[in-house]
C-alpha positions in Angstrom: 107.9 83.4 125.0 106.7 85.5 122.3 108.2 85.5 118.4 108.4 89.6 119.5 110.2 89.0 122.8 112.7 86.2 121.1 113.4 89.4 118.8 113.7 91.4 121.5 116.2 89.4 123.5 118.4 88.6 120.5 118.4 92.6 119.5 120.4 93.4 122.8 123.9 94.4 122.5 125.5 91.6 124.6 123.6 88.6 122.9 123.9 90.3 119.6 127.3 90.7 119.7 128.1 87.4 121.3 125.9 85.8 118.3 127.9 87.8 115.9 131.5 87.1 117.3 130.2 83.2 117.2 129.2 83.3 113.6 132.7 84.9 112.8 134.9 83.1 114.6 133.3 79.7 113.2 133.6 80.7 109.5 136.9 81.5 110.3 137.7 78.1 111.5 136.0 76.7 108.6 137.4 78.4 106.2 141.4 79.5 105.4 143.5 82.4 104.3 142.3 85.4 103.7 139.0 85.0 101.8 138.0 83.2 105.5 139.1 86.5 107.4 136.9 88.5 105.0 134.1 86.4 104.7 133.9 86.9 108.8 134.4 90.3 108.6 131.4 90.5 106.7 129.3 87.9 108.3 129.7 89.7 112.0 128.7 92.7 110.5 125.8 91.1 108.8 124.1 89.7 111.8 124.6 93.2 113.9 123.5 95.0 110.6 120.0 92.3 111.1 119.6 92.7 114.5 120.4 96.3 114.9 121.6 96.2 118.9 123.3 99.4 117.6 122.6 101.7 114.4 124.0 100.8 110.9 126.8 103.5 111.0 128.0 101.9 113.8 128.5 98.6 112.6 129.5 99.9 109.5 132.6 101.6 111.2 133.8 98.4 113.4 133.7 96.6 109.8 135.8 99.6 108.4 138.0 99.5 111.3 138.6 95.2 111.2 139.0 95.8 107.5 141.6 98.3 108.3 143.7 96.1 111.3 143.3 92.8 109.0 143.7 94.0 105.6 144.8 97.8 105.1 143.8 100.9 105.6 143.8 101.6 101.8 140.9 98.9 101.8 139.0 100.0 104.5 138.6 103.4 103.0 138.1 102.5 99.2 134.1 103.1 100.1 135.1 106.9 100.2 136.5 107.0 96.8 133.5 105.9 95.6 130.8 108.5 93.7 127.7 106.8 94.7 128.6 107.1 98.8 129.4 111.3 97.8 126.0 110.9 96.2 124.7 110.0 99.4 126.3 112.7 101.1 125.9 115.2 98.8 121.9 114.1 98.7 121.4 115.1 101.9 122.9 118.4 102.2 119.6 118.9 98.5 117.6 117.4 101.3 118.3 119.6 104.3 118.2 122.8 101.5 114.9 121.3 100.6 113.8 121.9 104.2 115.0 125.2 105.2 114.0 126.5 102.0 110.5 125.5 103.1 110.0 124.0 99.8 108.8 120.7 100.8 106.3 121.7 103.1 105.4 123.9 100.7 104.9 121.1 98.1 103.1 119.0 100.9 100.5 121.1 101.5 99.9 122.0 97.5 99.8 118.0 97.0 97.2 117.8 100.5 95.3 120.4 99.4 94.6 119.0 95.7 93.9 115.6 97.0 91.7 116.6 99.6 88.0 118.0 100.1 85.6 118.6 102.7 84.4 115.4 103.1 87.9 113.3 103.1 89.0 116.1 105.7 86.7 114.4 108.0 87.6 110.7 107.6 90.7 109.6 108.1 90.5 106.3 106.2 89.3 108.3 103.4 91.9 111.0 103.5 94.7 108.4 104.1 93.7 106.2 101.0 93.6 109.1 98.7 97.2 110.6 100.3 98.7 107.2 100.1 98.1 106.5 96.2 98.2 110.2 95.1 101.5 110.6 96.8 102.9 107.2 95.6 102.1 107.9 91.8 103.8 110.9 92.5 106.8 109.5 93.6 107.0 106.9 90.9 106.7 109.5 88.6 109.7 111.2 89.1 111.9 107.5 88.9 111.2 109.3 85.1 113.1 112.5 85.6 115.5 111.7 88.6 118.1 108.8 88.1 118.7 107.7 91.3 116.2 106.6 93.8 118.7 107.8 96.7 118.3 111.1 95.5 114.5 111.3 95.2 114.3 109.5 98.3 116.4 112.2 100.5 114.4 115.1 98.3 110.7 113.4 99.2 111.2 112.2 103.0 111.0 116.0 104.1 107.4 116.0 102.6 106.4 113.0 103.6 107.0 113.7 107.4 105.0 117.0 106.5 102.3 115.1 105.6 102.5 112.3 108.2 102.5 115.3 110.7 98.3 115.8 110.0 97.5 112.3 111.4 97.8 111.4 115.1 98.4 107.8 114.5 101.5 106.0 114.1 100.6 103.6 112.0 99.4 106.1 109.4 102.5 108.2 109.7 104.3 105.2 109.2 102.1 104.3 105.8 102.7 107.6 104.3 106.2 107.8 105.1 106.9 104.6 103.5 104.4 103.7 100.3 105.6 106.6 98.2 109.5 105.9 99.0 108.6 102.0 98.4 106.7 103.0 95.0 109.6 105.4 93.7 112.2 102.5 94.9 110.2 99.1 93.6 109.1 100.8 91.0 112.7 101.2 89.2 112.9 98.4 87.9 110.9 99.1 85.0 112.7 102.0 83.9 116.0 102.0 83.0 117.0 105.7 83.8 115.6 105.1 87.3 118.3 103.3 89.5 122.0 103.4 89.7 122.0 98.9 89.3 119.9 99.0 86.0 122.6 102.0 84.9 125.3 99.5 85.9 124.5 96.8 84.5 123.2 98.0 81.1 126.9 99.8 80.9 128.4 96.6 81.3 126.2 95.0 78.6 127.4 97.5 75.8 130.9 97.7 77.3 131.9 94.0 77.8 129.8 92.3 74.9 128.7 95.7 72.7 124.7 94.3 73.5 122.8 97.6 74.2 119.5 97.6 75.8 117.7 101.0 74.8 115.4 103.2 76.7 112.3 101.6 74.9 113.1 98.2 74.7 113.9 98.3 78.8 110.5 100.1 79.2 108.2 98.0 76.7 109.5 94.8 78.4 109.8 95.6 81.8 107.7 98.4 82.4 103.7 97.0 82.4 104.6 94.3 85.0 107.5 95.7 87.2 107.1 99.6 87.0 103.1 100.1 86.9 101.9 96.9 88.3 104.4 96.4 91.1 103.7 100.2 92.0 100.1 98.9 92.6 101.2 95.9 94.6 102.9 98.4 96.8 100.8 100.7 97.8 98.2 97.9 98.3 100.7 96.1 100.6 101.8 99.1 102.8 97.6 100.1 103.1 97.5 96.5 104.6 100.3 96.7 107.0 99.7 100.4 107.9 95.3 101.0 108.0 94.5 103.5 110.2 92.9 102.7 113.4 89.2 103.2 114.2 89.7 105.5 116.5 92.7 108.1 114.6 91.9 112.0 113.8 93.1 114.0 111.3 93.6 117.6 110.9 93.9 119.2 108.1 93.0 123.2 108.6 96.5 123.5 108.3 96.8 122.3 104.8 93.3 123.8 103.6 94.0 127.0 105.3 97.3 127.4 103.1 97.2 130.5 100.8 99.4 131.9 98.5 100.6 135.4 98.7 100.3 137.7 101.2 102.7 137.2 104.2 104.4 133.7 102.2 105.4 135.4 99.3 108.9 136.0 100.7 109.3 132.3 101.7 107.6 131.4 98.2 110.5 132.9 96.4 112.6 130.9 97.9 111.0 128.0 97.5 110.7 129.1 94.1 114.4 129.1 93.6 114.7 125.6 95.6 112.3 124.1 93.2 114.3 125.5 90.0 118.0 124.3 91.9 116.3 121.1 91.6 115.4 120.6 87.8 118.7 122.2 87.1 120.0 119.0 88.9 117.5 117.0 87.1 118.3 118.5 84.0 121.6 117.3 84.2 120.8 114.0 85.3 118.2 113.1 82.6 120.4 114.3 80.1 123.4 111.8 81.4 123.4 110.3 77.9 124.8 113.4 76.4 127.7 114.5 78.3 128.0 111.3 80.4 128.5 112.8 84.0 127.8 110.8 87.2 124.9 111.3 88.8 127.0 112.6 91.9 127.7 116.1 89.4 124.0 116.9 89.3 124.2 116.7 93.0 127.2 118.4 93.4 125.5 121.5 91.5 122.3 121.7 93.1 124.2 121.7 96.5 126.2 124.4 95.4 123.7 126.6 94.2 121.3 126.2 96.8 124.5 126.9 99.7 125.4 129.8 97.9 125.4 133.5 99.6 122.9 135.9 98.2 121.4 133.2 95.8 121.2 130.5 97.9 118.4 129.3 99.9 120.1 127.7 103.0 122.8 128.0 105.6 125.6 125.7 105.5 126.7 126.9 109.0 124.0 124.7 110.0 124.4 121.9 108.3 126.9 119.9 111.0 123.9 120.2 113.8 120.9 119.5 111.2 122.3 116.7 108.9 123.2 113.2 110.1 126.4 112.1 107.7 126.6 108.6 109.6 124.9 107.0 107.4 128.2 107.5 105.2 130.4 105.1 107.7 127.9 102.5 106.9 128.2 102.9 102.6 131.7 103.0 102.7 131.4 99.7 105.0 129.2 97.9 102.3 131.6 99.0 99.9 134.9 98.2 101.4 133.1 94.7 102.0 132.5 94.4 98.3 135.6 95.3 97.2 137.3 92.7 100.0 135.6 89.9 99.2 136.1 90.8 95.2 139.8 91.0 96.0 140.1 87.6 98.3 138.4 85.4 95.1 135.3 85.0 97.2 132.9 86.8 94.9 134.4 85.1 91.6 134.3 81.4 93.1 130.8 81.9 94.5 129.6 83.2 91.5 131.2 80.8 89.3 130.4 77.7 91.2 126.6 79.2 91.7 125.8 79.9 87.5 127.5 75.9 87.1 124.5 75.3 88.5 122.0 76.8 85.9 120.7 74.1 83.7 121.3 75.9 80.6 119.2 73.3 78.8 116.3 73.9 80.3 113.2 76.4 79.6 114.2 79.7 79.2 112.2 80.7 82.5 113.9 78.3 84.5 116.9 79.7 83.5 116.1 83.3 84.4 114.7 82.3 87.8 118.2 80.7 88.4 119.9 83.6 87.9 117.1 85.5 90.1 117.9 83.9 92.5 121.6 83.7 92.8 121.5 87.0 92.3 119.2 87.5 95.4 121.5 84.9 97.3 124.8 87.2 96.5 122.8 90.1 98.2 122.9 89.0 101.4 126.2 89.5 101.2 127.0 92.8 99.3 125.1 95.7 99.0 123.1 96.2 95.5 125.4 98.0 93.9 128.3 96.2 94.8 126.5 93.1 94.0 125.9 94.6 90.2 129.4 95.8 89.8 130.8 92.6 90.8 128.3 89.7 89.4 127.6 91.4 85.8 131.3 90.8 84.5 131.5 87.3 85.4 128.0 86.8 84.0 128.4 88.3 80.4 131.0 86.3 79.1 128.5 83.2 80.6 125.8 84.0 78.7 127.6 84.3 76.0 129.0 80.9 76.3 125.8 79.3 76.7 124.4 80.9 74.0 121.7 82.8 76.0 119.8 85.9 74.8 121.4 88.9 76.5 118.3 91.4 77.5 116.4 89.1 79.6 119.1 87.2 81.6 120.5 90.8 82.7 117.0 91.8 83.6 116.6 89.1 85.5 120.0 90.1 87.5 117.8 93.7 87.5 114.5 92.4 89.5 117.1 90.6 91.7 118.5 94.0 92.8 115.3 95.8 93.7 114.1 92.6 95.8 115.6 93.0 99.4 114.6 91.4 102.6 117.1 93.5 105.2 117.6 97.2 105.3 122.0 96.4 105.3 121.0 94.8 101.4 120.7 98.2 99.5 121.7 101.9 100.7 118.3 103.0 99.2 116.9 100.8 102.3 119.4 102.7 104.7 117.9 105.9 103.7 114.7 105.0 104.2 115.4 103.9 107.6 117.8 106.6 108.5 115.6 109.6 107.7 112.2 108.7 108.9 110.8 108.2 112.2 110.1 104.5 111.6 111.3 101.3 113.3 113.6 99.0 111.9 110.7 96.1 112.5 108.4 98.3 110.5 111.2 98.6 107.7 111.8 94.9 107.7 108.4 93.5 108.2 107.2 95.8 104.7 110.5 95.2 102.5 109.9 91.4 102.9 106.1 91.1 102.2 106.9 93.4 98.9 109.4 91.6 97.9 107.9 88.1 98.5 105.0 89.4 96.8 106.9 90.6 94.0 108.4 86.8 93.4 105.1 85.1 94.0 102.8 87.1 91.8 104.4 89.4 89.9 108.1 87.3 89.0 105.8 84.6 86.7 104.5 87.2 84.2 107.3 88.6 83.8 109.4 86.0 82.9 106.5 84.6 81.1 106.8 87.6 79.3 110.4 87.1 78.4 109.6 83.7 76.9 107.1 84.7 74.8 109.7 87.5 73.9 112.6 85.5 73.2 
């Protein structure tokens, strides 16, 4: 039998399940008390959330409904209260306004049109390679403006199918889709404005042990090797994964016969105001070090201006038949998890007993990769951002113990949170997954080969970096 069929056979709903229920029960006999009923909780919905017999929303509401039977209800619903789920939410209602405004095939075809010429129009290699980096130096671009890769994500996916839509093969659809939403993700590492985990944890820094890590000194250290160069490694790796076949057509005399004016100058208002709804959002999110808002409030604004009558560019009668709000059962799952296993003493033992085992003698680089990697380990437990919100207290007052410079040890923690194997790791992932037409294979199969990339190639320099640096 074939490794595809094995995967095949294990992804159907009765051995899934069955495989699931087995890994819970036995933690549950091997473990006690309440921290064992958690810890299956999460493992069943762990293997369902790998396997995918049925979609992530799904298991994330059986986890929220165990949680609620075992536990409380007060528990199992703590994932609502949280901003960055409403971020979610609110993200795709700009997303779904993005679309109906037109804007983003707008902005498809104005990105096409400058990348292409007459002689890429007719090779499809040729006009996929140039689409492909163009697009994904684009996306890692805005990581500058837009503070949360969720919300660029859900903003660029409506373009990105646009653009997908000129090619006839999957595979290329599948390329495009994913290497600018990879670049704009794997990219935020190196900027600390760019993701809600680097905002976390630096906020912990300067409120726990009053260390701040500025803009700069996050950029000049982390920057070069995991913004720029890792941004490279992506698109290099999804070009692999995704080449065009030999025989695939494209057709673009939609994109080069895009005018403005005439007949479009109605819909080009509108995408007009879209466009400015957006960097009013941006506006407020890029200047979060003034007034301190959440990220969710930017959000928040942009919906509301872009739903509004007369002003507004979209209907919000259509929004319950248009926009998939699942994906929220599955956030407030990860979250509710999080906050479980935080609650039970699971997350505070683990992490203890895992940083006893750093030799804190050692060279610094050793050191950093140990904390990489427990990081990485706690991850396939919690989501990202649960993982940062929980880990990053205990492991302050540690390195201040051992006497270990701040910056680098928490940027270590950092490039642990933006290195995922499974889709269930990061919400970011979930996204990706839940609003493209891509297979949960294809997800998989390119998160792991960037990743493992990442800690092969470019995990060395950096850290080499850092003890040169410190």
């Amino acid at each position: 039998m074939m490794y595809s069929d094995v995967i095949e056979t294990l992804r159907s709903p009765g051995i899934a399940f069955s495989l699931a229920a087995i890994v819970a029960v036995v933690t549950w006999v091997l473990a006690s008390g309440p921290t064992a009923m958690m810890l299956s909780i999460t493992l069943f919905c762990i293997v369902l959330w790998v396997l995918t017999p049925v979609p992530p929303a799904y298991t994330g509401l059986i986890g929220l409904g165990l949680i609620a039977v075992t536990f409380s209800t007060d528990l199992a619903l703590v994932g609502f209260q949280k901003p960055a789920t409403w971020l979610i939410g609110f993200g795709l209602l700009m997303g779904e306004a993005t679309r109906q405004s037109g804007l983003a095939t707008d902005v498809g075809r104005r990105i096409a049109t400058r990348s292409l010429d007459d002689s890429t129009g007719t090779d499809p290699s040729r006009t996929y390679r140039r689409l492909l980096f163009t697009l994904s130096i684009g996306a890692h671009a805005l990581a500058f403006l837009v503070p949360s890769a969720l919300v660029r994500i859900l903003a660029l996916a409506p373009i990105l199918r646009e653009l997908g839509s000129l090619f006839d093969s999957r595979k290329v659809r599948v390329g495009l889709y994913l290497g600018p939403l990879f670049a704009t993700f794997y990219g935020s590492a190196g900027i600390l404005t760019a993701d809600l985990p680097n905002i976390i944890v630096s906020g912990f820094a300067q409120s726990i042990a009053g260390h701040t890590i500025t803009w700069s000194d996050w950029w000049l250290q982390m920057y070069p090797v995991m913004g720029l160069a890792r941004v490279l490694l992506v698109i290099s790796i999804v070009y692999v994964l995704f080449r065009p076949p030999a025989d695939s057509t494209v057709d673009v005399s939609t994109v080069s016969g895009h005018t403005d004016g005439g007949p479009e100058q109605t819909d080009d208002g509108t995408e007009r105001r879209m466009l400015v709804f957006l960097l009013i959002g941006t506006l407020i999110w890029a200047t979060d070090f003034v007034h301190g808002f959440h990220p969710v409030i930017g959000a928040i604004v942009v919906v509301i201006l872009a739903f509004l009558p007369q002003i507004g560019v979209a209907d919000f009668g259509t929004i319950g038949s248009d926009v998939d709000f699942s994906i929220l059962f599955f956030i407030a799952a990860v979250f509710a998890i999080g906050d479980g296993l935080t609650q039970t003493g699971f997350t505070d033992s683990a992490a203890t007993y895992l940083l006893a085992l750093i030799p804190t003698d050692g060279p610094l680089a050793v050191i950093l990769m140990s904390i990489f990697f427990i990081t990485f380990a706690l991850t396939f437990l919690m989501e990202g951002l649960a993982v940062a919100s929980v880990l990053t207290p205990v492991l302050i007052p540690y390195i201040d113990a051992a006497g270990l410079p701040f910056t680098p040890v928490l940027l270590a923690e950092v490039l642990a949170l933006s290195s995922y194997f499974f889709p269930y790791q990061s919400a970011v992932l979930i996204v990706i997954l839940n609003e493209g037409d891509i297979r949960a294979r294809e997800l998989i199969v390119t998160t792991i080969s960037c990743s493992v990339a990442t800690i092969l190639f470019l995990l060395p320099v950096q850290f080499g970096i850092f003890s040169v640096l410190y």
